[in-house]
PAROBA-521943 format. One record per residue (C-alpha): x, y, z; residue number from 1; residue in three letters. Coordinates in Angstrom, 1 decimal. Example, Ala and Ser with C-alpha at 12.3 -4.5 7.8 and 13.67 -1.06 7.14 Angstrom:
# residues 2
{px 12.3 | py -4.5 | pz 7.8 | resi 1 | resn ALA}
{px 13.7 | py -1.1 | pz 7.1 | resi 2 | resn SER}
END
This chain:
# residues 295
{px -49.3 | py 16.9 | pz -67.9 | resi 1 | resn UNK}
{px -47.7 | py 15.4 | pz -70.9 | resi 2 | resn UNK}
{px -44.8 | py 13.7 | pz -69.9 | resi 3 | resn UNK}
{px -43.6 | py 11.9 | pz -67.3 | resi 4 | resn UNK}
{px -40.2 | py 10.1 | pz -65.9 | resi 5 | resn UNK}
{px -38.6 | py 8.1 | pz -64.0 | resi 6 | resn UNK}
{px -35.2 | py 7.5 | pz -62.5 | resi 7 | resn UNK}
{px -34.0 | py 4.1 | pz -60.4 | resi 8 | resn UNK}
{px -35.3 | py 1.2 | pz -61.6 | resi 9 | resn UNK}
{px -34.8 | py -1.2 | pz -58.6 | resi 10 | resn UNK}
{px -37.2 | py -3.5 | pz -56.6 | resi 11 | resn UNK}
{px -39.8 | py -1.1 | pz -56.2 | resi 12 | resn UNK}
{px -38.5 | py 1.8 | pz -58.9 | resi 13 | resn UNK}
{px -39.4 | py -0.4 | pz -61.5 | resi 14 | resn UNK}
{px -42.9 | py -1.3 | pz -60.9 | resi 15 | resn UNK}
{px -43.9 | py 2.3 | pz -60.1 | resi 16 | resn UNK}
{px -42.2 | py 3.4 | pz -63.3 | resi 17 | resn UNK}
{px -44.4 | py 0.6 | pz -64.8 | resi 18 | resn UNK}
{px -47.2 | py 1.9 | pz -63.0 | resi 19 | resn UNK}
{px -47.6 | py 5.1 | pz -64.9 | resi 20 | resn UNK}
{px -48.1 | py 3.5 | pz -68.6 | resi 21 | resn UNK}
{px -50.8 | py 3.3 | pz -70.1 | resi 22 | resn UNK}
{px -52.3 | py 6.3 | pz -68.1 | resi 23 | resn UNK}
{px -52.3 | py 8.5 | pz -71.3 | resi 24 | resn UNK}
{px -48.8 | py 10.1 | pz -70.5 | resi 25 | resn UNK}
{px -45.7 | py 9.7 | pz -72.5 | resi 26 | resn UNK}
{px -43.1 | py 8.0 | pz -69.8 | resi 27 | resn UNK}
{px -39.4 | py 8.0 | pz -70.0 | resi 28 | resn UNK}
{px -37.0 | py 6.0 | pz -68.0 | resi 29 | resn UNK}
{px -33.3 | py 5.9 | pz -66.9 | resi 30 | resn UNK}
{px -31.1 | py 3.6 | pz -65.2 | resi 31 | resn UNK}
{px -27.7 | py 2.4 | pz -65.4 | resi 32 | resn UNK}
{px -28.7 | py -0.9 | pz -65.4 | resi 33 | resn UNK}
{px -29.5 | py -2.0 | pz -69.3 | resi 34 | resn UNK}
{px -32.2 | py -4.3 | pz -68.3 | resi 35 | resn UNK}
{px -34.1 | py -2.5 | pz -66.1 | resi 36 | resn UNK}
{px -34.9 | py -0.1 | pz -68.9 | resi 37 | resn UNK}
{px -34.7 | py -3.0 | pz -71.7 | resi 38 | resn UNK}
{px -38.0 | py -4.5 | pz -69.4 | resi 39 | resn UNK}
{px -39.6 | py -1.2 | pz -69.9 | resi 40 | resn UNK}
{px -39.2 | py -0.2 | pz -73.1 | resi 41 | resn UNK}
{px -40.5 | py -3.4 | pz -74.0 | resi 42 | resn UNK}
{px -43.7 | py -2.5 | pz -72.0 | resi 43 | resn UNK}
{px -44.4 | py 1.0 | pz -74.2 | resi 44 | resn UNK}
{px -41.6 | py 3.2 | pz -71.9 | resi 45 | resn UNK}
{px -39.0 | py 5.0 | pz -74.3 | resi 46 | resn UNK}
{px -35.5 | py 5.0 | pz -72.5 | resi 47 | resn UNK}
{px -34.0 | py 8.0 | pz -71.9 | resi 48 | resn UNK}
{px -29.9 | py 8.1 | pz -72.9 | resi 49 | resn UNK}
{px -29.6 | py 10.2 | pz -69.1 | resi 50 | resn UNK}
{px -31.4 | py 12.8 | pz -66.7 | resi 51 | resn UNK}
{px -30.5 | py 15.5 | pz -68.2 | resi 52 | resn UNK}
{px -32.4 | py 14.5 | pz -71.4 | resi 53 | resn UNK}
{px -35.3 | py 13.8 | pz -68.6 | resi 54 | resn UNK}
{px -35.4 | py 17.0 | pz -67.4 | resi 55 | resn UNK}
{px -35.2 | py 18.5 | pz -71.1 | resi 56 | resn UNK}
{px -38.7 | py 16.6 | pz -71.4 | resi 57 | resn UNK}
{px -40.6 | py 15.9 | pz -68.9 | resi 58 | resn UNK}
{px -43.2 | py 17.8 | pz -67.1 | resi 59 | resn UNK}
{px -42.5 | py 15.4 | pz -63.5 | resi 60 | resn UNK}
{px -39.9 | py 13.0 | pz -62.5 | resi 61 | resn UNK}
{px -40.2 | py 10.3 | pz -59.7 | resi 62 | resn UNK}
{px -36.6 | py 9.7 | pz -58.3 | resi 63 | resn UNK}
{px -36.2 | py 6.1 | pz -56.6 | resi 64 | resn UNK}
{px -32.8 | py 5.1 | pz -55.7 | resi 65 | resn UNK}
{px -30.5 | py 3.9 | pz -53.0 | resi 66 | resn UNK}
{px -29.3 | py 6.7 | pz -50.9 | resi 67 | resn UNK}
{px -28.0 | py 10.5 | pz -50.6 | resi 68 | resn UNK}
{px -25.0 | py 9.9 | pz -53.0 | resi 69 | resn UNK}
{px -27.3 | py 8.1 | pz -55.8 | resi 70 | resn UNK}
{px -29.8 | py 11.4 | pz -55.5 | resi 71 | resn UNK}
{px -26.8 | py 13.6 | pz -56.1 | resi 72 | resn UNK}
{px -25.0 | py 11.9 | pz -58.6 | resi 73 | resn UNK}
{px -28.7 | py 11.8 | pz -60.6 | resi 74 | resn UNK}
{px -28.8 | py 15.7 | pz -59.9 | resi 75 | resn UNK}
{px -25.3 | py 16.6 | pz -60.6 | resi 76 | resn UNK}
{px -22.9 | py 16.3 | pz -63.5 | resi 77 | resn UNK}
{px -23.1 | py 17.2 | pz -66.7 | resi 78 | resn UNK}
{px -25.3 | py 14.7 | pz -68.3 | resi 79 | resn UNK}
{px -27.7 | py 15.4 | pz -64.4 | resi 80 | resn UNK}
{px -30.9 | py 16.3 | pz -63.9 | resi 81 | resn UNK}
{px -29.8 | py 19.7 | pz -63.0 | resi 82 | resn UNK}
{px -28.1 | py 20.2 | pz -66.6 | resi 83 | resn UNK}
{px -31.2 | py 19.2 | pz -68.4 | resi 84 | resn UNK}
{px -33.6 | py 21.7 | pz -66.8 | resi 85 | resn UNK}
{px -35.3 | py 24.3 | pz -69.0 | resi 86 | resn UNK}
{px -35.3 | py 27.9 | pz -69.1 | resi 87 | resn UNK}
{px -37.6 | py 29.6 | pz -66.3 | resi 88 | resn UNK}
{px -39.8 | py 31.0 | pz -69.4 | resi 89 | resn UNK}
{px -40.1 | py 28.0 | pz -71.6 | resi 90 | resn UNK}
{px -43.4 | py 27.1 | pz -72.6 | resi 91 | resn UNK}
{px -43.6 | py 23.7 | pz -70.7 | resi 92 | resn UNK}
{px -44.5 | py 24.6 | pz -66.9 | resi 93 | resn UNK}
{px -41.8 | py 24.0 | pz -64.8 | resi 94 | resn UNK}
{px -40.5 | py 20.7 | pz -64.0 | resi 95 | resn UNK}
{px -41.6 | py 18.5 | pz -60.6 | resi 96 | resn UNK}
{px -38.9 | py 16.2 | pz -59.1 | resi 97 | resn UNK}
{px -40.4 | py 13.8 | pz -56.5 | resi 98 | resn UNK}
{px -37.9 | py 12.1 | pz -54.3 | resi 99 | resn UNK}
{px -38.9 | py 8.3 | pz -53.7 | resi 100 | resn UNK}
{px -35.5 | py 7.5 | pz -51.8 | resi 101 | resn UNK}
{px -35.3 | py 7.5 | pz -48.1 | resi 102 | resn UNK}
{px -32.3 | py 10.0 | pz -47.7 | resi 103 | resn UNK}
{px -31.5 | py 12.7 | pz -45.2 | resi 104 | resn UNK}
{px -33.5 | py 15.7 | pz -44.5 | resi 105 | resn UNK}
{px -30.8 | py 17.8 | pz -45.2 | resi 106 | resn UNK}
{px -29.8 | py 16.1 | pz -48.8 | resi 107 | resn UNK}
{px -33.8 | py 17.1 | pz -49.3 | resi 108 | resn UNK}
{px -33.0 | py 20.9 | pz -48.6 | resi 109 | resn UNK}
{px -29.7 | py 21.5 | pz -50.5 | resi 110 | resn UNK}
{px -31.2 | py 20.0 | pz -53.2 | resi 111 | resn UNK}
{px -34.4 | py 21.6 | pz -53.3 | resi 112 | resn UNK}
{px -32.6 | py 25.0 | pz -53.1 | resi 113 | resn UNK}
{px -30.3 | py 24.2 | pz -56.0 | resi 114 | resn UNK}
{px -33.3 | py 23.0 | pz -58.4 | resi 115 | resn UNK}
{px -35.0 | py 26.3 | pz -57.5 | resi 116 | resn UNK}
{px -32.4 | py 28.1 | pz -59.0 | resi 117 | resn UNK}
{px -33.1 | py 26.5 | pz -62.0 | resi 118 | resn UNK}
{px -36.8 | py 27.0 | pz -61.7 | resi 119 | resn UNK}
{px -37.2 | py 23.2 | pz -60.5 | resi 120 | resn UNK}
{px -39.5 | py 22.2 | pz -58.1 | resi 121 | resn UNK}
{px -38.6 | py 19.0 | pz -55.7 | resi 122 | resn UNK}
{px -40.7 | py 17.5 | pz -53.4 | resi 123 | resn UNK}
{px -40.0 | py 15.1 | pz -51.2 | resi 124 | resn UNK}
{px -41.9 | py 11.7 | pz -51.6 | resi 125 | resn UNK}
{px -41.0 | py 8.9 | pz -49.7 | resi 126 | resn UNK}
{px -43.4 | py 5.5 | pz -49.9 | resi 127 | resn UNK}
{px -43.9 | py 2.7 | pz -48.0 | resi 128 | resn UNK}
{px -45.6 | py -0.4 | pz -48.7 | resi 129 | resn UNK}
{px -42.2 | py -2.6 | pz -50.2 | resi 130 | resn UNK}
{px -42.4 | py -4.4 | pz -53.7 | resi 131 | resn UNK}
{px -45.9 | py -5.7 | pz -53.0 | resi 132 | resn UNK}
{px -47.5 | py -2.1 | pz -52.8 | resi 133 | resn UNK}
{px -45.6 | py -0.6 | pz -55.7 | resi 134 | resn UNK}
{px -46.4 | py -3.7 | pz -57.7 | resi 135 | resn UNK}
{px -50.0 | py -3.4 | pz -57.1 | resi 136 | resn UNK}
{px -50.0 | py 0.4 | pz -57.0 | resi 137 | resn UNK}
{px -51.2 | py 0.5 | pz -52.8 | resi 138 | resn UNK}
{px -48.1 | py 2.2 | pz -52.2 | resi 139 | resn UNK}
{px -48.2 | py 5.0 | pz -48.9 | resi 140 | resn UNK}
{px -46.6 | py 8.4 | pz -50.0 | resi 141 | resn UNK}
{px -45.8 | py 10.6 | pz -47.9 | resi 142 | resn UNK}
{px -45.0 | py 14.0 | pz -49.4 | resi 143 | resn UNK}
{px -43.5 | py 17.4 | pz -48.1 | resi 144 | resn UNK}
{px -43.5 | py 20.5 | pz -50.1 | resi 145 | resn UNK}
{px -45.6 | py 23.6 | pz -51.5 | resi 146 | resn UNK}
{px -49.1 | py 22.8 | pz -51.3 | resi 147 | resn UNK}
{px -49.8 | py 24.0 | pz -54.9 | resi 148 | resn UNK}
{px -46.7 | py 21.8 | pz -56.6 | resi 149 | resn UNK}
{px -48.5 | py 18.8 | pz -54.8 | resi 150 | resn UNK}
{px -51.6 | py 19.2 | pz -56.2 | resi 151 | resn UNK}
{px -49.5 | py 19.2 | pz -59.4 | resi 152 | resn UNK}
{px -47.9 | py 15.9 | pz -58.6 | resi 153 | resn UNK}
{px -50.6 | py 14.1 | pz -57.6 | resi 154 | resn UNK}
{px -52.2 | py 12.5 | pz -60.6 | resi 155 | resn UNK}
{px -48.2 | py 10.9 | pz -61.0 | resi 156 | resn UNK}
{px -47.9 | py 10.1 | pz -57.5 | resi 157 | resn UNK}
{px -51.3 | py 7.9 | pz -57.4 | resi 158 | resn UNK}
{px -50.1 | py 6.2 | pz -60.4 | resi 159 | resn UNK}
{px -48.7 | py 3.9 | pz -57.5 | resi 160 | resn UNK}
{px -50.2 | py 5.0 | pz -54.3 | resi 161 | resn UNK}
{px -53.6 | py 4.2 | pz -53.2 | resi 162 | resn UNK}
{px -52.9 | py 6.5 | pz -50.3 | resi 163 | resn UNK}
{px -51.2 | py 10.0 | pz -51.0 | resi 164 | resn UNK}
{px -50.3 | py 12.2 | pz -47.8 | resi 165 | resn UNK}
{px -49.2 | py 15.6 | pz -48.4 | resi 166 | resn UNK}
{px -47.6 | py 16.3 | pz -44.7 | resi 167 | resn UNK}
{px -46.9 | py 19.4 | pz -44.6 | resi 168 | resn UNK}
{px -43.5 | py 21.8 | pz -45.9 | resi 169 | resn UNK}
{px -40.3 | py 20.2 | pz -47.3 | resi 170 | resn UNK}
{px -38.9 | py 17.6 | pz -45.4 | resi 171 | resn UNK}
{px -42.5 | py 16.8 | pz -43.9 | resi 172 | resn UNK}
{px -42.8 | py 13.9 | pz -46.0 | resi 173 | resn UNK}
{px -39.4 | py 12.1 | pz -45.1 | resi 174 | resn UNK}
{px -40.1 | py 13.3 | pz -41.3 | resi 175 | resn UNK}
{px -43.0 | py 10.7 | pz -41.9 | resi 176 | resn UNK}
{px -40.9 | py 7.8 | pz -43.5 | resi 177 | resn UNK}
{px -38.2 | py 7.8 | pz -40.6 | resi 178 | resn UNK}
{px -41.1 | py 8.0 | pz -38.5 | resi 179 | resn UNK}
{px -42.5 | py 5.0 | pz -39.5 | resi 180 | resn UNK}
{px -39.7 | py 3.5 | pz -40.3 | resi 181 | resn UNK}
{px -38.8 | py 3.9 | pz -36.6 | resi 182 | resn UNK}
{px -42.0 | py 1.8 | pz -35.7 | resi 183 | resn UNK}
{px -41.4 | py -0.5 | pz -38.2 | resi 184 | resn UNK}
{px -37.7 | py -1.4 | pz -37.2 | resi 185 | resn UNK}
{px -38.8 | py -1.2 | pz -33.2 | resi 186 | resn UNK}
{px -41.6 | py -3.9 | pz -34.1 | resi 187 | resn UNK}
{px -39.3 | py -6.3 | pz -35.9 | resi 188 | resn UNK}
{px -36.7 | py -6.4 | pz -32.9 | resi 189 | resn UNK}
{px -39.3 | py -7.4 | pz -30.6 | resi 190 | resn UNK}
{px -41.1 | py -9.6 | pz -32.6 | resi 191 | resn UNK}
{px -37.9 | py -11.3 | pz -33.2 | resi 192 | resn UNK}
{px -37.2 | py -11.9 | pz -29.7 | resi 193 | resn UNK}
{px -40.9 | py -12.7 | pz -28.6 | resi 194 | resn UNK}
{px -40.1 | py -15.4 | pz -31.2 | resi 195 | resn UNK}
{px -36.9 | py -16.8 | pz -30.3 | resi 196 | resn UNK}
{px -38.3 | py -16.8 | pz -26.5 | resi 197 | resn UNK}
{px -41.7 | py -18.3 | pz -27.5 | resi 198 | resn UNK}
{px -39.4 | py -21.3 | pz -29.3 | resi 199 | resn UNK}
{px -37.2 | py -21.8 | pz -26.2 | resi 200 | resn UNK}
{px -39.6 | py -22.3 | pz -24.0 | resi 201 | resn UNK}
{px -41.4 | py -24.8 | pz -25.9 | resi 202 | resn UNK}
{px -44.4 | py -22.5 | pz -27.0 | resi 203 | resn UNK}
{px -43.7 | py -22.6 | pz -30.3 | resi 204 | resn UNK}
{px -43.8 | py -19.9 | pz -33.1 | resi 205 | resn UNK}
{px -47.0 | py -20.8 | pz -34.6 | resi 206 | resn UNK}
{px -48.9 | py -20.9 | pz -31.7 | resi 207 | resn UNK}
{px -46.8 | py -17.4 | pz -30.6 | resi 208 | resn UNK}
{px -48.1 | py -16.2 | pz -34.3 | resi 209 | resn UNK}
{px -51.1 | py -17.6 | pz -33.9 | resi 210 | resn UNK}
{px -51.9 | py -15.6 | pz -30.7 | resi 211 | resn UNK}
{px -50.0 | py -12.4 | pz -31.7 | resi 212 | resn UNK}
{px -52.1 | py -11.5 | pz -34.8 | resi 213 | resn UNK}
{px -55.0 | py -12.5 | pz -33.2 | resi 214 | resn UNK}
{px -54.3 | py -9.8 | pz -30.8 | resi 215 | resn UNK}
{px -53.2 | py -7.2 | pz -33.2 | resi 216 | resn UNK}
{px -49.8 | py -6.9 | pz -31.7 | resi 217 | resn UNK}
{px -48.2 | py -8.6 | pz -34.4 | resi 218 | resn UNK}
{px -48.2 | py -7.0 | pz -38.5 | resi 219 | resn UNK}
{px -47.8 | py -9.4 | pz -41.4 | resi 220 | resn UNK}
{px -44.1 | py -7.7 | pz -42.4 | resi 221 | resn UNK}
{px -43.0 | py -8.8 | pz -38.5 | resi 222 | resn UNK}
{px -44.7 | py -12.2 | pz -39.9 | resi 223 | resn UNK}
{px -43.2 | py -12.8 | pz -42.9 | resi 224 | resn UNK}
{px -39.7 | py -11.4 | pz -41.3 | resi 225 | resn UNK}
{px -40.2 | py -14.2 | pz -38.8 | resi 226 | resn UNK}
{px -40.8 | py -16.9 | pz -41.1 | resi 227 | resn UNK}
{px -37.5 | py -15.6 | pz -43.1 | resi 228 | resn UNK}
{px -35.6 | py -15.6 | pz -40.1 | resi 229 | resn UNK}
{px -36.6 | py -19.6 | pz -38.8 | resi 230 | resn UNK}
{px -35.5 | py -20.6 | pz -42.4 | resi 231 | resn UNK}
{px -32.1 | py -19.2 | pz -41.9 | resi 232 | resn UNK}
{px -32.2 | py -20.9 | pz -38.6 | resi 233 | resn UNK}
{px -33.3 | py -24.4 | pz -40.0 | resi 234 | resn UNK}
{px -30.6 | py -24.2 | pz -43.0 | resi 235 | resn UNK}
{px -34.0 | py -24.4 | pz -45.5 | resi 236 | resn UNK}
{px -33.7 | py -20.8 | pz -46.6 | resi 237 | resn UNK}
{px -32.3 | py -20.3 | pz -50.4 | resi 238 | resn UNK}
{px -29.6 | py -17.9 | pz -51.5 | resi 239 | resn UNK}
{px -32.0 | py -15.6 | pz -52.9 | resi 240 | resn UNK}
{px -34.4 | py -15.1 | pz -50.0 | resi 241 | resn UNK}
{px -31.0 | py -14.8 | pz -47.6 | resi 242 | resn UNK}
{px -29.4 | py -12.1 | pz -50.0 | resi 243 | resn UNK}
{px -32.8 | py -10.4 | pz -49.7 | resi 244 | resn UNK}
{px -32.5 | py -10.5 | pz -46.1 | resi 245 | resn UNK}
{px -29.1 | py -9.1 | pz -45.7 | resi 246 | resn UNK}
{px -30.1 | py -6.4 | pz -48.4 | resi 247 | resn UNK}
{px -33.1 | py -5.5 | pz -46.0 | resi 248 | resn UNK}
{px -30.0 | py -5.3 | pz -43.1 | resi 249 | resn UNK}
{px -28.3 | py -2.6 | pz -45.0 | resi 250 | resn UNK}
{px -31.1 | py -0.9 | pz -45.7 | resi 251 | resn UNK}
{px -32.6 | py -0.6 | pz -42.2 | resi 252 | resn UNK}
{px -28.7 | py 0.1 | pz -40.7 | resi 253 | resn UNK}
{px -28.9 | py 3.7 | pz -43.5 | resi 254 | resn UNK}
{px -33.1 | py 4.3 | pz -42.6 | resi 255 | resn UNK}
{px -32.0 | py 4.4 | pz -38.4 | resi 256 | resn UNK}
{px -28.6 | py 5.9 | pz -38.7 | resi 257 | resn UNK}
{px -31.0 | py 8.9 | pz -40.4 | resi 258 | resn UNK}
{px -33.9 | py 8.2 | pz -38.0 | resi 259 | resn UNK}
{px -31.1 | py 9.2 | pz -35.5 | resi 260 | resn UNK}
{px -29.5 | py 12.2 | pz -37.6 | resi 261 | resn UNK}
{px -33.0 | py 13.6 | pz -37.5 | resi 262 | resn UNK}
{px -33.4 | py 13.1 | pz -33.5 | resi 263 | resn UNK}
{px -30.1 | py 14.6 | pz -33.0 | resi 264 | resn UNK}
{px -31.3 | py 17.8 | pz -35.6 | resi 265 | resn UNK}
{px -34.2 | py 18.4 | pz -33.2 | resi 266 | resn UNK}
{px -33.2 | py 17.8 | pz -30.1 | resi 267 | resn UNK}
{px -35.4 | py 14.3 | pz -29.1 | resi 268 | resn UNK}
{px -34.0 | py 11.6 | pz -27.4 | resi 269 | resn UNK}
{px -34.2 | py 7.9 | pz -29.2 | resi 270 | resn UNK}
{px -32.5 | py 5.3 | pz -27.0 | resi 271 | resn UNK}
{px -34.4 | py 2.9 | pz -27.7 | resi 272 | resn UNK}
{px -33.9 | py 3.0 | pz -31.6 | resi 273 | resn UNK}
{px -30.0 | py 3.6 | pz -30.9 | resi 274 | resn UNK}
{px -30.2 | py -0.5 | pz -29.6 | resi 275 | resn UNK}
{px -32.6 | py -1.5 | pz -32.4 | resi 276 | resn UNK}
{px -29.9 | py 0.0 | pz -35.4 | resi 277 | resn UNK}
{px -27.2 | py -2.3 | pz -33.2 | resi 278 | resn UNK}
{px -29.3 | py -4.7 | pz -33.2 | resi 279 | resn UNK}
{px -30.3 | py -4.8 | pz -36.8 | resi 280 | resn UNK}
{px -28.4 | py -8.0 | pz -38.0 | resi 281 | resn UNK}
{px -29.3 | py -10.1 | pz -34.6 | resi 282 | resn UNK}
{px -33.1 | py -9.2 | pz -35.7 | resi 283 | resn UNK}
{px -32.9 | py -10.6 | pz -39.3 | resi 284 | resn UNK}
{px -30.8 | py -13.3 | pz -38.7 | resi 285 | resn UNK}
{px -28.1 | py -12.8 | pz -41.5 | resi 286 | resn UNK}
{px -24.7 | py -10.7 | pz -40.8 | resi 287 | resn UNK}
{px -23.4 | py -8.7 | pz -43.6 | resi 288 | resn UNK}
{px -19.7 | py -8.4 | pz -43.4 | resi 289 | resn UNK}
{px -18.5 | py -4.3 | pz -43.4 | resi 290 | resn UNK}
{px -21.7 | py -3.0 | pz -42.6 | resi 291 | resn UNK}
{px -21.4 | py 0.4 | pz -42.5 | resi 292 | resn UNK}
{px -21.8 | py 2.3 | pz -39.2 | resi 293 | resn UNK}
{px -21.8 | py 5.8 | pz -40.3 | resi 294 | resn UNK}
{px -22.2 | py 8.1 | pz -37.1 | resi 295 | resn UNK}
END
């Protein structure tokens, strides 16, 4: 493999895009943000001028942005990843597009069967790990698709993973986000209210802390969620770490409205994650005016 892209430059887009210089690949980015790609390009990354001129190059592209819409509108259109694909008989073996984002099951699918048209192959490659594991390249990907096209991807994919999980079929690998991001979610809610109880009776947080990790029952992320959460509380947190909080509310209000989706697709009953996704802004402690409640 020769070259490699990447699309979405965010929070944890941009390190993993940064993650793959220097491994002996040529690496182009996109984003619509200027910066982003400014940042890169600075770093030995040339900028591409869209996805389409991606897809005219490169050999595999990681995808990492928001949600469903962003993954089509990087797809579709005529300056899209879709419009830039090669012919089935050029020279350069056919194109790999990883998906990053956590989107729907069934945004996986319809696009996987309009790439293959096209004699593109997309995989879907969630992660999880946050900023911290894409910025030190321990990132968990979970990936679902054709066994062979994963062994293809994953020299790119552990670029930024220091676990890489191929799950099974299409749609195995966000299966596994939603999944996890079920327990995740679940974990934050109680340890929220273990909290707030362990405060009101005069316990204390620390000492709850203290006792919880000790036990096991209690993750760092539920720690440092807690900890974010007293600041807002005590009126000490800044604007930045609240704006990160109510950015982590809109993104865990899309991840269990899909968790849901994907219960109702197959028949398994969630109640408990139903109270968690109306609970989401009660657990990190900020409310987000309009947040949407799709479903």
């Amino acid at each position: 493999m020769k070259t490699v892209g990447f699309a979405g430059l965010g929070r944890i887009g941009l390190p993993m895009a940064r993650n793959l210089l220097g491994k002996g690949w040529e690496v182009l980015v996109y984003d619509i943000r200027e910066e982003a790609c400014t940042e890169l390009a600075e770093q030995g990354a040339e900028v591409a001028a869209s996805p389409a001129v991606m897809a005219s190059r490169c050999e595999h592209i990681g995808v990492c942005v928001r949600d469903d819409d962003d993954v089509e509108a990087v797809f579709e259109g005529v300056e899209g990843l879709l419009a830039g694909a090669r012919p089935g008989d050029s020279a350069v073996p056919r194109l790999i597009v990883s998906l990053h984002s956590t989107i729907s099951p069934a945004t996986i699918r319809s696009t996987a069967k309009r790439a293959a048209k096209l004699g593109v192959h997309v995989i879907d490659a969630p992660i999880g790990g946050g900023v911290d594991g894409a910025t030190n390249a321990t990132l968990t990907t979970m990936v679902g698709g054709d066994a062979e096209v994963f062994e293809r991807a994953r020299p790119v994919l552990e670029s930024s993973g220091s676990s890489v999980i191929h799950c099974g079929a299409l749609g195995a690998g966000m299966a596994a986000k939603l999944c996890n991001n079920l327990l995740g979610y679940a974990a934050y809610a109680a340890g929220t209210e273990a909290l707030l109880l362990a405060r009101a009776t005069g316990l204390g947080s620390d000492r709850l802390r203290e006792v919880t990790t000790s036990s096991g029952n209690m993750t760092p992320p539920v720690v440092s969620l807690s900890r974010s959460r007293e600041r807002i509380e005590d009126g000490t947190s800044s604007s930045e770490s609240t704006d990160f909080l109510k950015h982590a509310v809109i993104l865990a209000e899309k991840d269990l409205r899909l968790v849901l989706e994907l219960a109702s697709e197959v028949g398994v009953e969630v109640p408990s994650i139903a109270l968690v996704r109306d609970l989401v802004e009660h657990t990190f402690g900020v409310t987000v005016p309009g947040l949407r409640r799709d479903g």
